[in-house]
TORVO-137765 format. One record per residue (C-alpha): x, y, z. Coordinates in Angstrom, 1 decimal, padded with zeros to 4 digits. Example, Ala and Ser with C-alpha at 12.3 -4.5 7.8 and 13.67 -1.06 7.14 Angstrom:
2
> px,py,pz
> 012.3,-004.5,007.8
> 013.7,-001.1,007.1
END
This chain:
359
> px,py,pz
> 110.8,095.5,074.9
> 111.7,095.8,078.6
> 114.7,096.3,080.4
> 115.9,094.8,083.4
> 119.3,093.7,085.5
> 121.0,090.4,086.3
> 123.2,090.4,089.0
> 125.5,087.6,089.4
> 127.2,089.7,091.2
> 130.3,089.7,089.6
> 133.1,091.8,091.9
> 136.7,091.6,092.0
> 137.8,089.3,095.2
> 139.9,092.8,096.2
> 136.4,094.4,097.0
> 134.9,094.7,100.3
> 131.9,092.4,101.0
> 130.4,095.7,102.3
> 131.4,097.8,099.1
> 130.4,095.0,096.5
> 127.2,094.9,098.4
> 126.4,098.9,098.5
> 127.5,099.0,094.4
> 124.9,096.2,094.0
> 122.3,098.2,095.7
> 123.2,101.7,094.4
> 122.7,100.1,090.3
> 119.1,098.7,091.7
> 117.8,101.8,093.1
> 119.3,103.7,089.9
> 117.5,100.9,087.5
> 114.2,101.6,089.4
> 114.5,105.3,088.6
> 115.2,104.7,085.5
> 112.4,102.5,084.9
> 114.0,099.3,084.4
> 111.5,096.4,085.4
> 113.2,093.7,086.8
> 116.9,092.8,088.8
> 117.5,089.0,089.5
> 120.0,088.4,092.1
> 122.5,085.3,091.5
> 123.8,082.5,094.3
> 126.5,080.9,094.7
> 128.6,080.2,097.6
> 131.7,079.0,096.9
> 132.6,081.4,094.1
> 134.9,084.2,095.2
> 134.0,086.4,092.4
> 129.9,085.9,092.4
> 129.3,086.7,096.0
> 126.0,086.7,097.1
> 125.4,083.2,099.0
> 122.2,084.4,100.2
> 120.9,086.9,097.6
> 117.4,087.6,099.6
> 119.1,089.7,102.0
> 120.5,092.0,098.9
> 116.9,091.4,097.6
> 115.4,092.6,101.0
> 117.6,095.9,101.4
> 117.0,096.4,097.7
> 113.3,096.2,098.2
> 112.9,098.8,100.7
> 114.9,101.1,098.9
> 112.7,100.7,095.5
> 109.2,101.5,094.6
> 108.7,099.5,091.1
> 111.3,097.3,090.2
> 110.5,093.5,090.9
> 113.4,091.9,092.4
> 114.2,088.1,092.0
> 116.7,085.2,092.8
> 118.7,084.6,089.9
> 118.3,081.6,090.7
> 118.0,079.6,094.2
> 120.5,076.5,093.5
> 117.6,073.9,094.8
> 119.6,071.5,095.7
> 121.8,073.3,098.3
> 118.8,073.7,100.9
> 116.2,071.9,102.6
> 112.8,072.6,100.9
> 110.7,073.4,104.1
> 113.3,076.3,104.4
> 113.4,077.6,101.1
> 109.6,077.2,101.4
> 109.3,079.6,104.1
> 112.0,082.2,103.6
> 111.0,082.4,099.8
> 107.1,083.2,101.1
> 108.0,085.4,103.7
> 110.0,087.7,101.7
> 107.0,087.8,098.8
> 104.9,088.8,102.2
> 107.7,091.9,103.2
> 107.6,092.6,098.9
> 104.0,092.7,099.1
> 104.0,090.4,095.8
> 107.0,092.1,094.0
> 109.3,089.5,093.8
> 110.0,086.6,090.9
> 111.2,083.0,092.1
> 114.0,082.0,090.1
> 115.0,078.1,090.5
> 118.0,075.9,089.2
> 118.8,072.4,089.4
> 122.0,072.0,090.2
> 125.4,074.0,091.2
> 128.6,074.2,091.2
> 130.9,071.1,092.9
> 132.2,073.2,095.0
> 128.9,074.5,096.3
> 127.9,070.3,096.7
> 131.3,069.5,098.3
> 130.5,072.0,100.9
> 126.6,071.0,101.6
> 127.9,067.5,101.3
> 126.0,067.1,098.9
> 127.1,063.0,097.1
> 126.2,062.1,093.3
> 128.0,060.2,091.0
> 126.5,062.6,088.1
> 124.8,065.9,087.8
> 121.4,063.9,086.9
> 121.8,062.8,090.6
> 121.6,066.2,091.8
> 118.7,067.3,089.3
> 117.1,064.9,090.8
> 117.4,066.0,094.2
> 116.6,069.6,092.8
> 113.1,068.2,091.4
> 112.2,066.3,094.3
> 113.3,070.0,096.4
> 110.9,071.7,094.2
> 108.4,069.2,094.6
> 107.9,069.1,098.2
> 108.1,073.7,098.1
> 105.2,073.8,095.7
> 103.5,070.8,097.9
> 104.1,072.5,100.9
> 102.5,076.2,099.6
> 099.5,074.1,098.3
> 098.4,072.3,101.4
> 095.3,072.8,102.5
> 094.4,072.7,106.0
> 098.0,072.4,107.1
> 097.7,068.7,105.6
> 101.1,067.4,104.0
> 103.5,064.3,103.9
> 106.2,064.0,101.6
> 108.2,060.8,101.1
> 111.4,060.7,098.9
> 114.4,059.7,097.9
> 115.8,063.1,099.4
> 113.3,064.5,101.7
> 110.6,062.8,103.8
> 108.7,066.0,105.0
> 105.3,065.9,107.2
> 103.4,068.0,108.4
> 103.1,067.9,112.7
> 099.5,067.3,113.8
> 097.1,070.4,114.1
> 097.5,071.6,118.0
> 094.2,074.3,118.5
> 095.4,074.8,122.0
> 099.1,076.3,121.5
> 097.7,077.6,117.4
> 100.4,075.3,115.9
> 100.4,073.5,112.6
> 101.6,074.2,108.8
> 100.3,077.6,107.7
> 102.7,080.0,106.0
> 102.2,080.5,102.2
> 103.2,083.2,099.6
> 101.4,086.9,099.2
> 101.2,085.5,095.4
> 099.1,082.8,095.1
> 099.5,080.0,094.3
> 103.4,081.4,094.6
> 105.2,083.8,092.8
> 106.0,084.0,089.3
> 109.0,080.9,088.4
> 111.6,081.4,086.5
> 113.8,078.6,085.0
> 117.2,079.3,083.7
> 118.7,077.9,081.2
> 122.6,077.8,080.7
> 123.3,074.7,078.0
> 122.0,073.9,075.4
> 119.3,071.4,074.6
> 118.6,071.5,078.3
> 115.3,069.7,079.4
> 115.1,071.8,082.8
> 113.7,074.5,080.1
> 111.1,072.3,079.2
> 109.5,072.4,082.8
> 109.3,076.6,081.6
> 107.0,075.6,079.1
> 105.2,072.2,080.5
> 104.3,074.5,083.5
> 104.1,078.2,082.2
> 106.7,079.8,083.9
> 109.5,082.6,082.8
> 112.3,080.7,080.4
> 115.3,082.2,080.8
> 118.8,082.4,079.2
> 121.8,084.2,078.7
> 123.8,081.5,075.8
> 124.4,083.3,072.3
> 122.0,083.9,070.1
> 122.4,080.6,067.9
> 121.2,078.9,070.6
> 118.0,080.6,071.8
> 115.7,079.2,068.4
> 116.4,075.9,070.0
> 115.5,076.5,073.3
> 112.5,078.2,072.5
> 111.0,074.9,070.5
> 112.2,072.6,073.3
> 109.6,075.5,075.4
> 106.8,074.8,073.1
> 107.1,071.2,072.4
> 107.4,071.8,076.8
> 104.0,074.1,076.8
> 102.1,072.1,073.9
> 103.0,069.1,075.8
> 100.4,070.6,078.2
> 098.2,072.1,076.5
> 099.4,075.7,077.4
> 100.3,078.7,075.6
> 104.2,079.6,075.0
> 104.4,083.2,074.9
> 107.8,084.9,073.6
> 107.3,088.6,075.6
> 108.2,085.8,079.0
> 111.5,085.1,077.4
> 114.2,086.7,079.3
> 117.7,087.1,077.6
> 120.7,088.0,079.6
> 123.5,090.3,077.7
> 126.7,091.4,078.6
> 125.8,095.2,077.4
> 128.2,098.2,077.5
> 127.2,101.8,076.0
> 129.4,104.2,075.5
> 129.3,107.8,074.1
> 131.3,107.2,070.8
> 132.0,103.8,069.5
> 135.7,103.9,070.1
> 135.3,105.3,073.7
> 132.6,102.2,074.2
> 135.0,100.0,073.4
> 138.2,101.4,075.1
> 136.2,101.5,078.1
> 134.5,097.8,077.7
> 137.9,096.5,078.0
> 138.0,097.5,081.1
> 134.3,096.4,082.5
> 133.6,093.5,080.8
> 137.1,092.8,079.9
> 138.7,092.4,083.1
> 136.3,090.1,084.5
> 136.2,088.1,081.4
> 139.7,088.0,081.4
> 140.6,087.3,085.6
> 137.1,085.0,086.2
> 135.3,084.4,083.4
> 137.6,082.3,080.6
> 138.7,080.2,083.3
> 135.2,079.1,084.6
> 134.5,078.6,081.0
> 137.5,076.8,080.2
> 137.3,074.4,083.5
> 133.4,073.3,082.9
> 134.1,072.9,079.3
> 131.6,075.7,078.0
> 134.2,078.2,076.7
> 132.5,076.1,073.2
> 129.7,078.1,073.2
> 130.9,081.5,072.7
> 132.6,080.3,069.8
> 131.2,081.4,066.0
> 133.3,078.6,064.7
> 133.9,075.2,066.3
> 137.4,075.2,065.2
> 138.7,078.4,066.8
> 141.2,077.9,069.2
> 140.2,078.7,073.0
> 143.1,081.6,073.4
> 141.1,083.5,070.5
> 138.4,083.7,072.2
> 139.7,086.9,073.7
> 138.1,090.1,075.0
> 138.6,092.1,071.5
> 136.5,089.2,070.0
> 133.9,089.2,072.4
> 133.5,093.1,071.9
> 132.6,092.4,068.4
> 130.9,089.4,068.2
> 129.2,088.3,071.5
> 128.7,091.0,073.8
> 126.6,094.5,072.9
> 129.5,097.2,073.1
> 128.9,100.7,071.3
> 127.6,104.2,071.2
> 123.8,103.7,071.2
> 122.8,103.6,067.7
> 125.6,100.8,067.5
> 123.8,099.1,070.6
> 120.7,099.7,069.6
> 121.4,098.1,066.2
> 122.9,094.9,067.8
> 120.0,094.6,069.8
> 117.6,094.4,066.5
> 120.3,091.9,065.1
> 119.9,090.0,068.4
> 116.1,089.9,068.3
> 115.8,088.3,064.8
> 118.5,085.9,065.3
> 116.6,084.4,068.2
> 113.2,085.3,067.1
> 111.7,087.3,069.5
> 112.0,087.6,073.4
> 110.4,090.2,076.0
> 112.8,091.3,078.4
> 116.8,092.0,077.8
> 118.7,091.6,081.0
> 121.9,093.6,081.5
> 124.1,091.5,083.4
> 125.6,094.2,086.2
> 129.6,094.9,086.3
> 131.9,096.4,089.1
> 135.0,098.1,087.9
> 137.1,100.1,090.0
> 135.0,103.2,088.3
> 131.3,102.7,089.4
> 130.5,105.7,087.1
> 131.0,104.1,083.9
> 128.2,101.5,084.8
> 126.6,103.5,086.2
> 126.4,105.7,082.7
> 125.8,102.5,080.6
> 123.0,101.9,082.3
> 121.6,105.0,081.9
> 122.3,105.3,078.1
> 121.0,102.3,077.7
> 117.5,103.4,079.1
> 117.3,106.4,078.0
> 119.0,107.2,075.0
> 119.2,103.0,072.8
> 116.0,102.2,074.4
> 113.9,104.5,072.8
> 115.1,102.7,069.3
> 114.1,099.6,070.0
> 110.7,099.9,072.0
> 108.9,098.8,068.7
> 110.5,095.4,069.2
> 107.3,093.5,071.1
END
């Protein structure tokens, strides 16, 4: 099993840009020393407490300060920007990686993100729409040959300008990767068919919904992969865990309280609440929203102990969803950078030892 990070970012509104964004790059360089493989940066950019609206340029710093890790978006909201721009700033920073760098794409994002690009639909479909065509004309637009492309859509009409030899102007910029870096599709619902395109297309499923879920999602990858004749292999799964390890169980959870439980708490059950996916976390349908609280997340949804107690939730994670390759530890920012800082480096060094047999 592999280790790696997602970064929403989550920080507290009351932190600096400047300090949220040097906490985000001090937990990447520590991953990289510690070996951890991968760290995929989040978007969003109307969400006070996720605050990265251009995560490239965290990706970018992160990159030069790194030898190993692979850094990736976590995920580029597709609709939000024009595809020949995406296109290029996407391909130029796998150029300045030198290949080490994953594409993550979604399909749609928050209203508040739309309202702001002015963005209209009268669904979400609308705007997955709009994503699809996005994605189409990116890929389109990396595969041209020749600097030969036209694009016409509901969305985009993109061409190509006419070949000038004289001034050495024409379509030419494509990824170090080819045909483009690794893709990553994430997947936040259930029963979501933008996971299908994961398998249909062989790129990196993704998820961070409970366990239940994940056995379900991974047949809607096959039925996605067989659909195309292609292999669906579990080591691409990525699973994304709120994960806190302490020293002792008890001092674990007094001190998850305060990193998981405070965001969960201020930003968190609200977003959940207000997009009507608080559901999910739920073991049982009929529970009422206020118990779904930070003492039961502790014991039933998040991975909170010493490391044998981590280490044993992880195990209990991996046959409940039946196999995935990479865990992703989704980074926190208390007031007390140490104690993530420590949690990630238990969790490396001391539970992952007892759990590399998991393939």
């Amino acid at each position: 099993m592999k280790f790696g990070l997602f970064m929403m970012p989550l920080h507290p509104p009351r932190r600096s840009y400047a300090d949220s964004y040097d906490r985000d790059i001090e937990l990447i360089v520590q991953a990289d020393q510690l070996g951890y493989t991968e760290a995929w940066i989040g978007e969003h950019i109307t969400e006070t407490w996720e605050n990265a609206p251009v995560p490239e340029l965290l990706m970018a710093k992160a990159l030069a300060l790194t030898e190993n890790i692979v850094m990736a978006t976590g995920v580029t909201m597709l609709p939000l920007h024009h595809p020949v721009d995406t296109a290029h700033r996407i391909a130029m920073l796998d150029h300045m990686a030198r290949g080490r760098i994953y594409w993550g794409i979604g399909f749609r994002s928050l209203p508040t993100d739309l309202q702001l690009y002015g963005i209209d639909y009268d669904t979400m479909d609308d705007v997955r729409e709009q994503g699809r065509e996005a994605l189409e004309v990116i890929l389109g637009l990396w595969a041209a040959e020749d600097g030969h492309f036209g694009f016409e859509g509901k969305y985009y009409q993109v061409h190509a300008p006419e070949q000038s030899v004289e001034l050495g102007r024409r379509l030419y910029f494509k990824p170090f990767q080819q045909p483009h870096p690794p893709i990553g599709v994430a997947a936040s619902t259930p029963n979501t068919e933008s996971i299908r395109m994961a398998g249909e297309r062989g790129w990196i499923p993704m998820s961070n919904l409970p366990d239940r879920f994940i056995p379900d999602l991974w047949r809607i990858v096959e039925e996605g992969a067989a659909s195309t004749g292609k292999p669906a292999d579990r080591s691409e799964l990525r699973l994304g865990r709120e994960i806190y390890v302490g020293e002792t169980p008890e001092s674990a959870r007094e001190e998850a309280r305060i990193v998981l439980g405070q965001p969960f708490d201020e930003h968190q059950w609200k977003n959940r609440k207000a997009g009507g996916i608080l559901g999910y976390l739920k073991d049982d349908p009929s529970m009422a929203d206020e118990d779904v609280d930070v003492d039961y997340m502790i014991e039933n949804v998040w991975i909170v102990g010493d490391p044998s107690e981590c280490a044993e939730k992880i195990h209990q994670t991996y046959e409940e969803t039946g196999g995935f390759g990479t865990l992703l530890n989704t980074t926190q920012d208390p007031d007390d950078h140490t104690l993530v800082q420590r949690s990630q480096r238990l969790l490396m060094e001391q539970v992952g030892p007892k759990v590399e047999g998991l393939k």
